[in-house]
N, C-alpha and C positions, 0 to 999 in steps of 0.2 A: 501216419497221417493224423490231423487234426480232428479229434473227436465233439463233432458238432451238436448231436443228440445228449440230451440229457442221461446220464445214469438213471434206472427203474428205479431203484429205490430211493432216487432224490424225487422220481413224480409222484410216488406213493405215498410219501409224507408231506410233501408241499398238498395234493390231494386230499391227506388225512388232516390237515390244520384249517382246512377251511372253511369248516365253522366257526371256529376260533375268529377266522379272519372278520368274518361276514358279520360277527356279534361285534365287533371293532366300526369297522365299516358303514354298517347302517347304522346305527349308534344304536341298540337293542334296548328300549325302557320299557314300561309300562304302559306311558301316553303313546309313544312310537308303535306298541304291538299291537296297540287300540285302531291308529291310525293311519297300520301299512295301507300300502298300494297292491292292486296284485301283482305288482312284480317283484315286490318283498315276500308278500307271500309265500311265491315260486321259492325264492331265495332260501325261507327258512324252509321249506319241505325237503330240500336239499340237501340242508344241515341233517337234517335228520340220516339221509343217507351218507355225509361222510361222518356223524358219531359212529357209525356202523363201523366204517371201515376204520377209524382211529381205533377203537375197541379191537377188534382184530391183529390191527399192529405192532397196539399194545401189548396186547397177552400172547400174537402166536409168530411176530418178527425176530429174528434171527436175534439181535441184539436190543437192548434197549432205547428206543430213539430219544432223541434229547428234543424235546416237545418245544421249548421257551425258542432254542436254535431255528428250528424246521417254521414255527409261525412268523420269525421276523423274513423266512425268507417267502413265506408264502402272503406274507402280507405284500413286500415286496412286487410278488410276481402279479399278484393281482393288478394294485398300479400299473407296470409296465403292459399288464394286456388289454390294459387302455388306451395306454397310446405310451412313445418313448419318454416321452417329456415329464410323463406324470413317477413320482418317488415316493417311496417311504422311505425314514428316515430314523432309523434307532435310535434311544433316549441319548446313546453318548453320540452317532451320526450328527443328530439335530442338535446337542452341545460345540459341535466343532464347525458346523455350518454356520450357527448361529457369530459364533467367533469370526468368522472369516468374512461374512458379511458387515461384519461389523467394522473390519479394518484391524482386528487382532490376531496375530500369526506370522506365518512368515513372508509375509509378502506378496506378489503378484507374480511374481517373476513366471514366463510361462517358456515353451520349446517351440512352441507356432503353430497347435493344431485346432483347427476349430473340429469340435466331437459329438457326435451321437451313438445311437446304441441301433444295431442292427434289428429292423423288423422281423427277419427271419429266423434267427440264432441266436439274437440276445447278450452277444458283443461287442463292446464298443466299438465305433467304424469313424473312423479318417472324411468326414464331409467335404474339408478343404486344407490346405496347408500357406500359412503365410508365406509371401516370397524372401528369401535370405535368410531363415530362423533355420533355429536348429535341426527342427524338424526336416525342413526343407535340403539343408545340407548331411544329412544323414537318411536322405531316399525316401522319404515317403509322400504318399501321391493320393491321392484324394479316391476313397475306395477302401484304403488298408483295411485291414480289420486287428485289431490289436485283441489280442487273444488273451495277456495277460497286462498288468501297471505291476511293478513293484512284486513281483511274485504271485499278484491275487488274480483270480480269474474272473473276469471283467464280465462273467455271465451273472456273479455273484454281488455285484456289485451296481447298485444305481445310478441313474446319469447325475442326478446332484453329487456326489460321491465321489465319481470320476472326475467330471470337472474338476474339484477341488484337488484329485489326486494331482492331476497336472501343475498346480500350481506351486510356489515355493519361494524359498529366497534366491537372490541374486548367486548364481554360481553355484548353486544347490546340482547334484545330477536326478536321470529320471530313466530309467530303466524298463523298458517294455518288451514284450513279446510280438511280434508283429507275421501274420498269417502269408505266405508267398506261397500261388500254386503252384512252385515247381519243386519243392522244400516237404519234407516229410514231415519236418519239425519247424514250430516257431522262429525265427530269425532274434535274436536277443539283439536289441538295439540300445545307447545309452548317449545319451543328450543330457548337455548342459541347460541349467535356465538362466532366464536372462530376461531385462527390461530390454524390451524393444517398442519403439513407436510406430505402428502404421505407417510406411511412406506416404507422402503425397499424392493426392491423385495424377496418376500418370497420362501425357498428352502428347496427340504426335496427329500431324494433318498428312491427310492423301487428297491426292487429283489435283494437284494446285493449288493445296489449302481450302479447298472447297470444302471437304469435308474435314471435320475435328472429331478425333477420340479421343474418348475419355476412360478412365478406366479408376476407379475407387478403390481400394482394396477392403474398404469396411466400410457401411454406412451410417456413420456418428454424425454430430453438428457440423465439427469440422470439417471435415469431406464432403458432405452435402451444401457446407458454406461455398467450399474453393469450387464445387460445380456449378453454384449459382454463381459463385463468379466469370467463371470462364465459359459461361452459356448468357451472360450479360457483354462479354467483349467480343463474341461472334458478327456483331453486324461491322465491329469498325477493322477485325482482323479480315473480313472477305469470306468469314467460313458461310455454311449456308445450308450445312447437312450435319449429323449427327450421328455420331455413330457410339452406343452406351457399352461398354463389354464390362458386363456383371458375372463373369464366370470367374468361380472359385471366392464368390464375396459371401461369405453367411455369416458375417460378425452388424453387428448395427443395434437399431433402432426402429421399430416401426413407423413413432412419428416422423421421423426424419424421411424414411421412404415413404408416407405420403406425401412428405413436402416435395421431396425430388421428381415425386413421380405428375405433381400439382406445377412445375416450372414446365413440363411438356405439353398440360392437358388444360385446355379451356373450360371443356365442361363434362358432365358427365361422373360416372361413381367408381372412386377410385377401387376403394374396397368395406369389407363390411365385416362388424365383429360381433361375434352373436352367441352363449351358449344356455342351455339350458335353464337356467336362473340368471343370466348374466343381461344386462338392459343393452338391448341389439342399437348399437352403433353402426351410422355408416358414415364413411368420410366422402366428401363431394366436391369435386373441384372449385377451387375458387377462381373467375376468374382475374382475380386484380393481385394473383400470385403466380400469375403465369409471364415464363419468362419468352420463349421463345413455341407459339401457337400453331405456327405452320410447317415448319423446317420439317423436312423428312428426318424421317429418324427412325433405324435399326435398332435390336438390344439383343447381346449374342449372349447367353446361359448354355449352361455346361450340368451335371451331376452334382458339381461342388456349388449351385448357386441354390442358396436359402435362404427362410427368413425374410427381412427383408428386402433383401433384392430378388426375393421371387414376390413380394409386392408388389414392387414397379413391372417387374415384366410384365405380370398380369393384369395391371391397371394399363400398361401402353396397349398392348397388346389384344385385349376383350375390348375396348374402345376405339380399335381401329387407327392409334395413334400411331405404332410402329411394328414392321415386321419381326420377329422374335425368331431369331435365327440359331440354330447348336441342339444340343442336347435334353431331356427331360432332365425336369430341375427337381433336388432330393428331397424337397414336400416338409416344411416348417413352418409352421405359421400357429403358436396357440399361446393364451396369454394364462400365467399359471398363477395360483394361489396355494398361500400355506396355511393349514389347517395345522394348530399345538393339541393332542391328546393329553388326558390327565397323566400318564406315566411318563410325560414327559420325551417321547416321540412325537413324529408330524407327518402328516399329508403333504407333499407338494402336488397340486391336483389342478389339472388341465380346467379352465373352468368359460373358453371361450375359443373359438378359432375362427381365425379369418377366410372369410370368401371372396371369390374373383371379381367382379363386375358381372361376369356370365352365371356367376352360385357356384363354381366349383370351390369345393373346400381344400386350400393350398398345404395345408397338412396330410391330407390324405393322398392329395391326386397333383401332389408338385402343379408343374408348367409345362404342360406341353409345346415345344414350337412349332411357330406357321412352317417352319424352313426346318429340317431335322437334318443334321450335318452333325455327323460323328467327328471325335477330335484323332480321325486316324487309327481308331481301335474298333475293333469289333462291338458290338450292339450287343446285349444281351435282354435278360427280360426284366430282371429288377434294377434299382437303381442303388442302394447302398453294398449291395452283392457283385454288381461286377467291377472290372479292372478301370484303377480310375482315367479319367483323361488329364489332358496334360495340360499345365497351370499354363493360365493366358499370358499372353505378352504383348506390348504396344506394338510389336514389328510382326509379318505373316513367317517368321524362321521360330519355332521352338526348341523346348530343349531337351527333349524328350529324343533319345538317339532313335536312329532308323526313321523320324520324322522330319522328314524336310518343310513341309509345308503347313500353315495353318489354316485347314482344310474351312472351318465356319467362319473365317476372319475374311479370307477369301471371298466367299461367295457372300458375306455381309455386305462388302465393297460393292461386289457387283449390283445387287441389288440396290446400294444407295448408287452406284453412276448412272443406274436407267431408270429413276426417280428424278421427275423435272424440277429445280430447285424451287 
């Protein structure tokens, strides 16, 4: 079986480095020791207790530990126990990041998985999977947990990092280890990369054409354009209802999901971005962006919906705009910054997150739905830990075998035909 726990003596030196870390971290000076807080304070009284036990490790551990090793990973660790988003990023990590944002490398080319790293175990996990990519035609389903990229073990490894692993040149392969609870061992997986464009948003009427879905599969300009489009040809096509399915969308833009979520809502506060030193923004409906004010209107979320499309849900949905029907949605929402150190390493550091209309923080506490309808699978308690549900489709038949019906698409319907137009 898949050993989930950390090895003792990876926590005992990740524990013995964290001085080290914390002298990084708070940035330790003269004027700074002048000027801690008490919660610096705390911080370095602490140090004191892990020089104790580095000292110990030092002179009475089995072998000698490799100290420079153990502090990039406990630098690391520290970040990620703030939240998954947040990275450190090695002097040669943060040379290759730096590259690749740049547009230097090899490419974009990707398999189709949109990624995060497990709050529980510290594995990269499977959020959602594009329709048609490689990913998708080689079984994997929003949930996985990929246990290894390339040989490495993805516990060791940060989400800017990973990201990147994915990526590549055109026809390049990508080899993963991928976690199945029925499998003692990893499943070795190997997908090709490849440019692929986001489809169209996809569209299809029930009741008469009464109602129109819609269905995005990422929220960028463009797709939030062709929805303003086709929620501007609603009144000459006869639609008169709306039905949004954001399940399995966690690729976008934020601005964009205020805008989309601004073409349903007259008034009212969509969402609000705030963090500690960060200058508290909220976005506010406008109404002279609003495309369609009254139309009923559903929004069906699944485990795979993040980001920005747990935006919109939360902006319909906390102002009473539309019922939110499917599953708790996987909790992304924080806006990040890079910090360069003098050795030529960085901080990538969570430095704001968005909240609901109601103050929930969409990072921490996803979406919950008015309507909770499983995609045909079992419920469990966490959300990037259980089995994922099965990728949406514009039709109620999915593809997910043993599954005849689409259990939240279904009763979304319902709900929009006993809504009076």
């Amino acid at each position: 079986m898949l050993r989930l726990m950390p090895k003792i003596p990876k926590i005992l030196l990740l524990a013995a480095s964290v001085a080290l870390v914390l002298t990084v971290f708070l940035g330790v000076n003269s004027s700074g020791v002048s000027a801690a807080s008490a919660g610096q304070d705390g911080a370095y009284n602490q140090m004191k207790v892990y020089s104790e036990v580095l000292q110990h490790i030092q002179t009475e551990y089995v072998t000698d530990p490799n100290i420079p090793a153990v502090t990039n990973g406990a630098l690391r660790g520290l970040l990620e126990s703030l939240d998954v988003d947040s990275s450190y990023l090695t002097p040669e990590e943060y040379k290759t990041y730096k590259a690749a944002e740049s547009g230097v490398g090899n490419g974009k080319a990707q398999v189709g998985i949109n990624i995060s790293k497990s709050r529980l175990y510290g594995f990269a996990t499977v959020v959602s999977v594009v329709p048609g990519s490689a990913a998708d035609k080689a079984g994997l389903v929003d949930g996985d947990i990929l246990e290894a990229i390339e040989g490495k073990d993805t516990r060791d490894i940060s989400l800017a990092m990973i990201r990147l692993m994915l990526e590549g040149a055109p026809g390049s392969t990508l080899t993963v280890g991928v976690v199945r609870s029925n499998k003692a061992e990893p499943d070795k997986i190997t997908m090709t990369r490849s440019m692929q464009a986001p489809p169209p948003v996809g569209e299809a009427l029930y009741e008469n054409a009464s109602i129109l879905y819609l269905k995005p599969e990422v929220l960028d300009r463009d797709h939030v354009n062709e929805v303003e489009s086709k929620l501007k040809g609603m009144q000459k096509a006869g639609n008169r209802k709306v039905l949004l399915d954001l399940r399995d969308v966690a690729a976008g833009d934020m601005s964009e999901a205020v805008r989309l979520a601004n073409f349903l809502l007259k008034s009212g506060t969509i969402a609000t971005l705030e963090g500690q030193k960060f200058p508290k923004q909220v976005f506010t409906a406008d109404p002279a962006k609003t495309i369609q004010a009254t139309a009923p209107v559903v929004v069906l979320v699944n485990r795979g919906t993040a980001g920005p499309a747990e935006l919109v849900a939360a902006a319909l949905g906390d102002n009473k705009r539309a019922d939110v029907v499917g599953e708790r949605t996987f909790g992304e929402g924080a806006q990040q910054k890079t910090f360069e150190l003098q050795n030529g390493a960085a901080l990538i550091l969570s430095v704001a997150k968005y909240e609901s209309p109601s103050g929930k923080i969409i990072q921490d506490d996803g979406v919950t739905p008015d309507v909770l309808v499983a995609s045909g699978l079992d419920e469990g308690a966490g959300v990037d830990e259980e089995e994922a549900p099965v990728t949406a489709a514009p039709a109620p038949v999915v593809k997910k075998p043993g599954v005849q019906v689409d259990e939240p698409l279904t009763k979304a319907l319902e709900i929009l035909k006993a809504k009076p137009a």
